[in-house]
N, C-alpha and C positions, 0 to 999 in steps of 0.2 A: 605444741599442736601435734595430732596423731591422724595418720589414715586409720579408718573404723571401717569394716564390711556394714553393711549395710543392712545385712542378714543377723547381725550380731547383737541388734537395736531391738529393744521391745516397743513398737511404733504403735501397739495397741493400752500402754500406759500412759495415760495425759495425768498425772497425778499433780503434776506441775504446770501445764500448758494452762496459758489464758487466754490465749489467740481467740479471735473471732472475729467471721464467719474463718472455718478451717481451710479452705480452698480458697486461693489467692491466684488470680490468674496472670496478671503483672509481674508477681515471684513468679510462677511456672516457667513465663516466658523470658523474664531476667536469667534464672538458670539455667534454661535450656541452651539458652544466647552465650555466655559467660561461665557456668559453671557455680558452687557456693563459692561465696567471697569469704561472707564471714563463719567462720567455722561456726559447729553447734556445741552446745555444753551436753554433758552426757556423767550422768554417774557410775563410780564404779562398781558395777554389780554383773551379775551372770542372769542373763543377759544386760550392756548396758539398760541405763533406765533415760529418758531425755529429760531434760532439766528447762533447757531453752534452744529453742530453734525445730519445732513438731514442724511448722508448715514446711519449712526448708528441708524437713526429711522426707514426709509424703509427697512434696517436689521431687525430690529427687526419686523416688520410689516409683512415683508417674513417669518418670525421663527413663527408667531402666540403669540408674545410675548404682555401679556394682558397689564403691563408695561413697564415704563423704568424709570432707578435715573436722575436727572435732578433739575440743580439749574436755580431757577428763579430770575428774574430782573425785574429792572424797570427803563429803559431807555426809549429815544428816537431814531428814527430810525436811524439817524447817528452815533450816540452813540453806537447802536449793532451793526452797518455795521461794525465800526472798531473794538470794540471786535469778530466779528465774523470771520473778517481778520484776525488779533493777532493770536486766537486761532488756525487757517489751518498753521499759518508761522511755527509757529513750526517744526513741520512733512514736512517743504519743498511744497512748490508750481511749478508744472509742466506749460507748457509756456501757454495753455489755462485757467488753474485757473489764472497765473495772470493776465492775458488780462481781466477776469471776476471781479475779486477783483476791478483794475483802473478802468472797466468801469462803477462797481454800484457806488465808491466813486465820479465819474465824473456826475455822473445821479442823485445821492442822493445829488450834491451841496458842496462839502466839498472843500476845498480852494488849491489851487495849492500847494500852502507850503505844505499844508499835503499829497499833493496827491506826489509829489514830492521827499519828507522823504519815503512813503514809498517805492516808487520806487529804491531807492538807497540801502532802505533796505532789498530788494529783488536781491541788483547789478543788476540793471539795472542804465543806466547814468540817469538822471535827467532833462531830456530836451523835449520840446513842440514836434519835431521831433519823438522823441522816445514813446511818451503818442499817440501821432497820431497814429500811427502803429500799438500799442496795443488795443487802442478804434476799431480802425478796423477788427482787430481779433474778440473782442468779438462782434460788431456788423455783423458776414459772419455768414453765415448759418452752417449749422453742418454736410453735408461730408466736408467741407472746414478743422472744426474743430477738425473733426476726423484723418482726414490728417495731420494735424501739427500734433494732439496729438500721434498719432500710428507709426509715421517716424520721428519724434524726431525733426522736423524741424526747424534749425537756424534761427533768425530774419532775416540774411540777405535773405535767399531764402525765405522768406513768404512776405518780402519786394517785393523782385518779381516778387511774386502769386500776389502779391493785386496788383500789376500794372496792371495785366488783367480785364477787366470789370467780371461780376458777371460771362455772359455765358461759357465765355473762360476759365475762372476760374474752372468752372464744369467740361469742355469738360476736360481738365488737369488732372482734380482729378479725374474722372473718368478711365482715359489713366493711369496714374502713379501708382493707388492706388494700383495694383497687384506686383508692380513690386518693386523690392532690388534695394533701392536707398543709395549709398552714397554723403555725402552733396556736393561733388567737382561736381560728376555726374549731382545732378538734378539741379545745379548753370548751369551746361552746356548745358543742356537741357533748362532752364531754358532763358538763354541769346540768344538760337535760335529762338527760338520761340517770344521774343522780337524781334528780327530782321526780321522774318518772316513779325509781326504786324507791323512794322513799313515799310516793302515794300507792306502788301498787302491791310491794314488797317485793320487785324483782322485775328482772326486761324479757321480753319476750321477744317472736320474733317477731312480732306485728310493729312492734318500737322500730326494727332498725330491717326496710327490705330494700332489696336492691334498688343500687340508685346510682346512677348518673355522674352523677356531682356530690362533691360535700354540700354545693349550697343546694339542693334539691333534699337529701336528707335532713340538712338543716330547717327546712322547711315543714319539711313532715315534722319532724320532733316539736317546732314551734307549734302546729297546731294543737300537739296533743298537750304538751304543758302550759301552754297562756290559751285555751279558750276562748279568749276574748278576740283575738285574730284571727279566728273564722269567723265573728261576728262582724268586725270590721270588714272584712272581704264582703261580705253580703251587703252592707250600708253601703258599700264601693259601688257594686255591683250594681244595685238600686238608683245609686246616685245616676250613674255614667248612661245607663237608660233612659235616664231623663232628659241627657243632653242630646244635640244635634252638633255634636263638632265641625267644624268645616273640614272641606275636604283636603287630605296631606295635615293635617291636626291631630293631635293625641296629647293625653296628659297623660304622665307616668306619676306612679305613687309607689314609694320604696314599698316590698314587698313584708316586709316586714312591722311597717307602718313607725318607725324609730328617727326617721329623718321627720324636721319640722320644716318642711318645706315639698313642694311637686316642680317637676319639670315639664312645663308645656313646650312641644315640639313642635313646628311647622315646617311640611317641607314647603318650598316654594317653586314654582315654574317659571313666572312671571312676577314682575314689579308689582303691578295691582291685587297680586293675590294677596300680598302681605296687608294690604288696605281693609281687602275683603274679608280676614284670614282674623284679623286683630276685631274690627267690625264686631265680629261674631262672637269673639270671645269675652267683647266689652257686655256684650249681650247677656252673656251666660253667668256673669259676673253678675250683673244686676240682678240678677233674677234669683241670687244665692246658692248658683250651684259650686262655684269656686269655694265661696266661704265656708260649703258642705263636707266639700271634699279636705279643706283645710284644716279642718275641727276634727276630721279623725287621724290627723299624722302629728302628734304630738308625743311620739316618744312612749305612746303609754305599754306599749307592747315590751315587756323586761323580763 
């Protein structure tokens, strides 16, 4: 191990870096607190080149730190790509570093065998299908990337994302990036809006506007690809005018009309009300507004 000026580092060469996001605030303040522990790898060239350890330099570069410990080598640049991989696996790789790691080893020329190893050694399967998907991650832009990385997002939903051309892709990330997404959720968001593009030949902004909630755009999307769920909402609507609920009474109906069942509510104040409360709904039963309301929540909405 070597003291290195700091000044000596080409901190504007990531040729090897697979870090991400590059600002790590945790490292900032661990360094600050402590100083580098574990030295950085650096190549031997004029100026060094960094190999492994960029954030712990820009760390230190932030701290005003005039050096940093740092073992030097002398490789070639395939040579440091995979030591500079080796050394991030460690500490675990999140799903944009490894899309970064495949695609320099794919760009720097290194052989499927090895690109493939490491793949498995990451769990991920080992297949041309699965490296394709990845190269595409690291080759999108970066709200794209920021996206996967900050929503945690599974291969298959970034599978997808990348089925949409670049615009669409935007419009998306843009729409979603506010919003609490669970992964069944943005799959199902996801799958409309494929269907959308496949009736209209593309999303607009009309498909995806600002909205609230995931399940409030999940809403809007449901109207525009099942049809039939605005019709249902009107037969609702119809129906529920026709009754006289008791008071502190309400029937709920999944809004999406997928549950085969309604939830009748009553609040209660008193003993008798529930007498009174039940009374009335035996009433509205006979009369077929229940079995009305039953006949349209049968799952048909898909």
């Amino acid at each position: 191990m070597t003291i290195v000026p700091l000044s000596k580092i080409d901190l504007k060469d990531g040729r090897f870096s697979v870090s991400y996001p590059r600002r790590d605030e945790e490292l900032l303040w661990s360094i600050g607190a402590v100083g580098i522990i574990q030295p950085v790898i650096l190549l031997d060239r004029t100026p060094f080149v960094p190999v492994a350890g960029m954030r712990r330099l820009h760390c230190a570069r932030a701290l005003r730190h005039k050096t940093v410990p740092a073992l030097v080598i002398s490789a070639g640049d395939k040579e440091a790509l995979v030591i500079a991989i080796h050394d991030n696996l460690a500490r675990g790789l999140n799903m944009i570093e490894k899309a970064r790691a495949l695609g320099k080893m794919d760009r720097f020329g290194l052989s499927r065998d090895d690109i493939f190893a490491l793949m498995e050694h990451m769990g991920l399967h080992p297949h041309e299908k699965v490296l394709s998907s990845f190269l595409a991650i690291d080759g999108s832009d970066e709200p794209f990337r920021e996206f996967v990385f900050t929503k945690n997002i599974s291969i298959r939903n970034i599978d997808s994302l990348l089925g949409f051309d670049k615009k669409e892709r935007g419009k998306i990330v843009r729409s979603l990036g506010g919003l609490r997404l669970t992964e069944s959720i943005l799959r199902e968001i996801l799958e409309m809006l494929q269907l959308l593009k496949i009736r209209k030949g593309a999303i607009t902004a009309g498909d995806l506007p600002r909205s609230e909630s995931a399940d409030i755009l999940r809403g809007h999307l449901k109207k525009r690809t099942h049809p039939i769920l605005t019709s249902l909402q009107k037969k609702l609507r119809v129906i529920r005018e026709a009754m006289t609920l008791p008071q502190g009474a309400d029937i709920k109906v999944d809004p999406f009309f997928e549950k085969e069942y309604i939830d009748i509510i009553l609040k209660i104040g008193k003993e008798e009300d529930i007498t009174e409360a039940l009374a009335r709904i035996s009433e509205l039963s006979r009369a077929g507004h229940i079995r009305s309301i039953l006949g349209l929540t049968k799952g048909r909405v898909r």
